[in-house]
N, C-alpha and C positions, 0 to 999 in steps of 0.2 A: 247843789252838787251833792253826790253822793257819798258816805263816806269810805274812806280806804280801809281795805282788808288788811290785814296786820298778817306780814312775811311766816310762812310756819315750813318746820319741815326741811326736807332736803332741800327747797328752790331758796328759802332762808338762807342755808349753810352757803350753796353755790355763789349768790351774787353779794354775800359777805364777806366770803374767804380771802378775795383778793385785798378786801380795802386793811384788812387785818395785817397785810405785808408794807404797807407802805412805811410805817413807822422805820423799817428797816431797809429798807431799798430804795435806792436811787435810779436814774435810767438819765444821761446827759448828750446831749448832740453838739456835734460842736464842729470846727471848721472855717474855712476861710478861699475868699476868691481871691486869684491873685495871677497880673498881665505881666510879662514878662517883654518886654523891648528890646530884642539882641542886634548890634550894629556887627557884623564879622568885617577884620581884616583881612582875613586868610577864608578861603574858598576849603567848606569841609562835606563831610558823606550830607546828603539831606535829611537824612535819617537821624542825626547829631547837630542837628544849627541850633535846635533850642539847649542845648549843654554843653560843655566841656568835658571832653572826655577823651585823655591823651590815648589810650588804648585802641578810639577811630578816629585818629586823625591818618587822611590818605597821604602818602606818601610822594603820590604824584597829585598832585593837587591841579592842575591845569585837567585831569584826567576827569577831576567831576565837576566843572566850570569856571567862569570868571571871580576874581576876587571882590568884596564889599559887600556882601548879602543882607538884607534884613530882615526881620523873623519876629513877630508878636505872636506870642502862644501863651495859652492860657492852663496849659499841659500842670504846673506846679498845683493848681488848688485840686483840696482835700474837705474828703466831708468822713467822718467818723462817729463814731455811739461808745460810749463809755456805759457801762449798768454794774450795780453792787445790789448784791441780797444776802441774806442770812441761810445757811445752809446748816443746817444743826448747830452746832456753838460757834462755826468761825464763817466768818465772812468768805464769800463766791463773788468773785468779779470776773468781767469779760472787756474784751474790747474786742473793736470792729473798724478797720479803718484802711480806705483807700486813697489814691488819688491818679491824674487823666494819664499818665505820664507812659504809654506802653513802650514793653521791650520784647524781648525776643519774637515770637513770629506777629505780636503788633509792632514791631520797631518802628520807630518814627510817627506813629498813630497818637490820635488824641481819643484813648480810650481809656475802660476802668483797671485801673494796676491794683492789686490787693497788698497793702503795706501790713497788714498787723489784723490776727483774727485768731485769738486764744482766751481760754479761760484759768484762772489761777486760786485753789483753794486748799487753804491749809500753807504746806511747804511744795505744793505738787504744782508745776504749770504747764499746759497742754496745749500746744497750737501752732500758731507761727507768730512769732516775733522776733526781736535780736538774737543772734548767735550771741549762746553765752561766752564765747571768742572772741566777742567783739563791745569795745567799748563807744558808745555811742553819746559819753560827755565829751570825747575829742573834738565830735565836730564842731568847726566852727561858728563863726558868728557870720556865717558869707548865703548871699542870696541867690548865686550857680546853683539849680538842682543836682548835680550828681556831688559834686564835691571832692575834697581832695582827693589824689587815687593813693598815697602809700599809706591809708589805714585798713586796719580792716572792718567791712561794713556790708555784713551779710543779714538780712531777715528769713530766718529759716525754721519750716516745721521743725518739731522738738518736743519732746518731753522731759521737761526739766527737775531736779530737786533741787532744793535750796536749805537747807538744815539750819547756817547760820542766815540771822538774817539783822540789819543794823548798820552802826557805824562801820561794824566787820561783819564782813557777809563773804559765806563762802557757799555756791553753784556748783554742779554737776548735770550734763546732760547728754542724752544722745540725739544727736540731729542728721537728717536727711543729708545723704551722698550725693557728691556731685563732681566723675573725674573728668578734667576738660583735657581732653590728647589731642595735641595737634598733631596730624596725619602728613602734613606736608614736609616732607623731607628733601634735602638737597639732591636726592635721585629722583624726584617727581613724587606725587599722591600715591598716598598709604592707605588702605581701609580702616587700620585701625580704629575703635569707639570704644568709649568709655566704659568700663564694666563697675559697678557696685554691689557687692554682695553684703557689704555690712554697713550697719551706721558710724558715724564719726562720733567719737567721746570728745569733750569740750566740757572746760574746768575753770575759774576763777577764782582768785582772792582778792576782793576789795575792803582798803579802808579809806572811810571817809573823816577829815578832820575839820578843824576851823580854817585851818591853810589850805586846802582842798582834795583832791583826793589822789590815789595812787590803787594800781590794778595790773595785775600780773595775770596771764590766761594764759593756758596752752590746750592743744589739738592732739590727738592720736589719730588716724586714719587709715585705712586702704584703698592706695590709689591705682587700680588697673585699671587693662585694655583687654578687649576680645577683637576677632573677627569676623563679623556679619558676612554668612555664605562658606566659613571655611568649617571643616570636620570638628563639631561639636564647640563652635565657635576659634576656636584654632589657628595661629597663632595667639597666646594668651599668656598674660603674665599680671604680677601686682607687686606693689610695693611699701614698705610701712613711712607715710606722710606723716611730719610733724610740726608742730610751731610753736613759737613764745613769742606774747603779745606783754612789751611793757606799755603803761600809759598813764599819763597822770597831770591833772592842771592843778595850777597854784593863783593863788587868790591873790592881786595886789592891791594895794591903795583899795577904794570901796567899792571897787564893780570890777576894775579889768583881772584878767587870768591869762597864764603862761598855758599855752596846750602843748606836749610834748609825743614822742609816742615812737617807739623802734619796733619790729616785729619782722623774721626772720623764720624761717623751714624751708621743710620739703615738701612738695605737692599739697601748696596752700593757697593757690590761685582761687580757688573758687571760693575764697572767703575773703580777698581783698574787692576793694572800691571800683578799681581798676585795673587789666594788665596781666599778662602772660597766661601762662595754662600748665596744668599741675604734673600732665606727663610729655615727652617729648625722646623723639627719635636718637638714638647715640650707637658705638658700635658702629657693626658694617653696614654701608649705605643702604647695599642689596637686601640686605636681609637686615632691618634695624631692630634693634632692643632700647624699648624705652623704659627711661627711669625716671624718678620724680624730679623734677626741675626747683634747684632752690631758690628763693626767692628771699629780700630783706625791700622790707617799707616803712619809710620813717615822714613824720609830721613833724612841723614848729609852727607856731601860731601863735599871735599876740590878737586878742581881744581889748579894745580899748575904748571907756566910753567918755568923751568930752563933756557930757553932762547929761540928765537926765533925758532928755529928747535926741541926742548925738551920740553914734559911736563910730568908729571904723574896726577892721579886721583885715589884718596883712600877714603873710606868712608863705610856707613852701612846702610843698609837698612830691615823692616819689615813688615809682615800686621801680625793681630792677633785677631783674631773674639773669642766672649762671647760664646761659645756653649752650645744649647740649652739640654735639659734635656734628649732628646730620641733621639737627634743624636747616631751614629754607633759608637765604640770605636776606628776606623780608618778612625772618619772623620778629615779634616783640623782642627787645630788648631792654628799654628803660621807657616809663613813661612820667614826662615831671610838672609838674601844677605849681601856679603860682598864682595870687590874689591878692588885691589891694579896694577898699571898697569907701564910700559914707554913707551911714544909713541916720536917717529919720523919720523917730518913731515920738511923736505928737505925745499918742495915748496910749495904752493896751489891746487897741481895735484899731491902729493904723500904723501903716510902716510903709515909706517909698525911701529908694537909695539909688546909688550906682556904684556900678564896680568895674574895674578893670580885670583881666582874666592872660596868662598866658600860656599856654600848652606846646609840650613839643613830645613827640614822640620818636625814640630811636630804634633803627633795625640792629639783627644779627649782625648785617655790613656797613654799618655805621652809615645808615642815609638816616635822613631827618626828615620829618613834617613837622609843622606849626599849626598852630589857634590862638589866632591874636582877636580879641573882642572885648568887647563894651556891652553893658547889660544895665538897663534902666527897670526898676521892679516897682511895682504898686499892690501892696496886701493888703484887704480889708476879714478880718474876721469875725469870729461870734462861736457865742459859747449859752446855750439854752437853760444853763443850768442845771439843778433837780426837778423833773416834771413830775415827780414822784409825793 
């Protein structure tokens, strides 16, 4: 055999440079499949059989078929990528992470939904992930994909700072608008759509203790309407949206936690779980003026675990908007969640459970629909580590 020529030069530098980063940088994949078994009592949109979610449950139910349904989807599993590198003196991390679960014009589809796809370096983080509005230790310990509806639980682009960061951490950011106006008024359909000219400000203060933690956020906003085809969008108006988000779990005995959480404004639909829309019709019928719709959403939740392979998770959830005067008689009014579950979890790479689920959604005219089900889950995951 011949011998090797010894690397010189720029081609040296080039297929060097890389292995030189690895000391510093990680790159992790990670993820989990997971069949979801849903039994329905109650006959819902088909577009919602694999969740719960009071905000579409139909109101005439007989309108979209017989009752009993059942539904295996496989819509919940996630694959994502985590990577950290050295960016002059401070750490650059990214994350990347979807799962099958589509909504709006996939609604009902088993396709790719984008959860989480930002970079954060230094104090600065740039992308989309949680509303810094929103607390996302509330959620519970329940295996329903969407999950209660009276928290708030938005993932939204954003550019965020973070100055303090720690046991107290204090956030600031601006994030992506988003005004939902319902058009349908009790004199028939309005053109009205939603107009955003500015970003939403969204604030936090968390501290985290050995008892667990506590988190106060609120929202500034503008929430208008134009009119598509009228003189220079015409009729038009806006309004100033606002919220305070309390929320805080407490640590009992050595695993279980109290999840608490109240949260109340104006024109803040687009950043709860579930439920109403953030401008709506008031005023005279003929000629409406909308204003922001107030809203209050609260959570209780008990997290409990029987022992290290057993837990359950029972608790209640709502949102329930003020509606306005010349809303529709079938628009949202309340929508309320309830869950009871037992999950087991073997290892750190296996979890099957079941849970019980109840939904009921209320109109303007007090009519009701329901979602009664049963939901048997099987998760298997995996985590690649540092391939770095």
């Amino acid at each position: 055999m011949g011998t090797m020529t010894p690397l010189r030069g720029l081609g040296a530098a080039l297929l060097l440079a890389p292995l030189t980063c690895v000391a510093d940088s990680s790159f992790e994949v990670y993820g989990f499949g997971m069949v979801d078994y849903v039994q329905g009592f109650d006959r819902v949109s088909p577009e919602w059989e694999d969740t719960l979610r009071p905000g579409r449950i139909p109101y005439d139910q007989d309108a979209v078929g017989s009752d009993g349904q059942a539904v295996l989807s496989v819509r919940q599993s996630r694959l994502g990528v985590n990577a950290s590198t050295m960016a002059g003196d401070s750490e650059l991390t990214t994350k990347f992470e979807f799962d099958m679960f589509g909504v709006g014009a996939d609604e009902g589809q088993t396709t790719i939904r984008l959860r989480h796809a930002y970079g954060e370096w230094k104090s600065i983080l740039a992308g989309q992930t949680n509303s810094v509005f929103m607390d996302g230790d509330v959620f519970p310990n329940v295996i329903d994909y969407w999950g209660p509806s009276g928290m708030v639980f938005l993932r939204n682009p954003q550019i965020r700072w973070t100055p303090v960061n720690g046991d107290s951490t204090f956030a600031v950011a601006i994030e992506n608008p988003g005004s939902g106006v319902d058009n349908e008024t009790s004199a028939g359909p309005d053109t009205a759509a939603g107009d955003d000219e500015y970003p939403d400000i969204t604030a936090h203060f968390r501290q985290v203790g050995d008892w667990g933690h506590f988190q106060v956020a609120g929202i500034l906003r503008q929430v208008g309407y134009d009119t598509p085809g009228g003189d220079d969008g015409s009729p038009d108006d806006s309004e100033l949206g606002w919220g305070v988000n309390l929320t805080s779990t407490i640590n009992m005995f050595e695993k279980d936690r109290i999840i608490l959480g109240v949260v109340h404004g104006n024109g803040i639909s687009n950043y709860m779980n579930d439920g109403g829309v953030d401008m709506a019709p008031d005023g005279d019928a003929a000629d409406p003026d909308y204003k922001a719709v107030p809203l209050t959403g609260i959570i209780a939740y008990y997290d409990h675990y029987w022992n290290d392979a057993y837990s359950t998770s029972f608790g209640y959830s709502s949102t329930e908007i003020d509606n306005m005067d010349f809303q529709a008689a079938d628009a949202f009014n309340k929508g309320e969640y309830a869950s009871v579950n037992l999950l087991h979890t073997p290892n750190d790479k296996v979890m099957m459970g079941m849970e019980y689920l109840f939904g009921k959604r209320t109109a303007n005219d007090g009519t009701t629909g329901y979602d009664r089900r049963v939901q048997f889950s099987v998760k298997y995951s995996f985590s690649s580590g540092n391939l770095l």
